[in-house]
N, C-alpha and C positions, 0 to 999 in steps of 0.2 A: 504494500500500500504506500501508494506516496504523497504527504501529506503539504501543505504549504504555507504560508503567513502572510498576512495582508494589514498594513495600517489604512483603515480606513477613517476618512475627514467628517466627523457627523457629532453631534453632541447625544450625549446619553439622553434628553428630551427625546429627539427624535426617534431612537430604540424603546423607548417604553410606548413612546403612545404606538407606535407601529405593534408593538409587545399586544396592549391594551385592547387594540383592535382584534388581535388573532385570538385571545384571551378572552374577548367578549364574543366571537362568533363562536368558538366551539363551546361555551355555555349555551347560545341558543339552539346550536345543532346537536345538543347532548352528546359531544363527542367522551370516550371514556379513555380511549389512550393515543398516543400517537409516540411515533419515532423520538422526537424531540421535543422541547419544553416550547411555550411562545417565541422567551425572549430568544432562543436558538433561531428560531423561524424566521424570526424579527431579523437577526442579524444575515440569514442565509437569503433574505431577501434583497438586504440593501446589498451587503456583497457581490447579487449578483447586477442590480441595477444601477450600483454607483461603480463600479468593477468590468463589469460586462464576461466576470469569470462565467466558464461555461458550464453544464451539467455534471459535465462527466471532473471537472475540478473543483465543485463544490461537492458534492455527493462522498467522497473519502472522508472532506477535512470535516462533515458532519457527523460521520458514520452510520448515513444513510442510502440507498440504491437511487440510480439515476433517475427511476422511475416515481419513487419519492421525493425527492427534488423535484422533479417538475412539478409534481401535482400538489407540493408546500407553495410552489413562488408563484404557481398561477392561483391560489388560494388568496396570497396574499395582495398581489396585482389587482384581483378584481374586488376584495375589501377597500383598498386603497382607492381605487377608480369609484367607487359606490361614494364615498365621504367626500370626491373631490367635487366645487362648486359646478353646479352648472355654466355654460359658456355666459348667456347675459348675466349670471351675477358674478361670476370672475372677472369681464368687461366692467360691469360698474363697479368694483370692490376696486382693481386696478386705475379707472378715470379718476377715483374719488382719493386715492393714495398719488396722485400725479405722474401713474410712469408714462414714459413715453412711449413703449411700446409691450407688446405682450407677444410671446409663443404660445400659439392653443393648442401645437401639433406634439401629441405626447409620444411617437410612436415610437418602438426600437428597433432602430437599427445597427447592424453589426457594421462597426467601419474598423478597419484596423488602422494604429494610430502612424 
């Protein structure tokens, strides 16, 4: 197994509420066990979002199957999309904070750097 280390740039806020969220849907889904804890999930997601590490490189360093990684970070992905504003109220929440401009387009793509 070959395992790796990552410093990632993100404040512990950020890791509990993302935590908070996976924490609060498997309460409603009566979920009773899973591979990993939230904040593991929590963290196996931004890794791969702020990272762009790939399945098969997260999947060791969690000690979980490729196949469970996916089906954690798209778990998390669509928590994450469900809580974020709709397009006119992030338009007005952004006019009303003064930016200049906005990105709406969330999508991922793979670019190598």
């Amino acid at each position: 197994m070959l395992l790796f280390q990552a410093a990632l740039p993100l404040s512990t806020r950020t890791l509990n509420f993302t935590a908070r969220l996976i924490r609060a849907h498997r309460r409603t889904i009566r979920s009773r066990w899973r591979a990993i804890d939230p904040g593991q999930q929590a963290l196996l997601a931004v890794a791969y979002l702020h990272q762009g590490h790939s399945y098969e490189q997260l999947a060791p360093a969690f000690g979980i199957s490729r196949a469970t990684a996916a089906r954690y970070l798209n778990e998390v992905i669509d928590l994450l999309a469900a809580h974020a504003p709709r397009l006119r109220a992030g338009l007005r929440r952004a006019k009303r904070s003064g930016r200049g401009y906005v990105i709406i387009d969330g999508t991922l793509i793979h670019a190598s750097k």
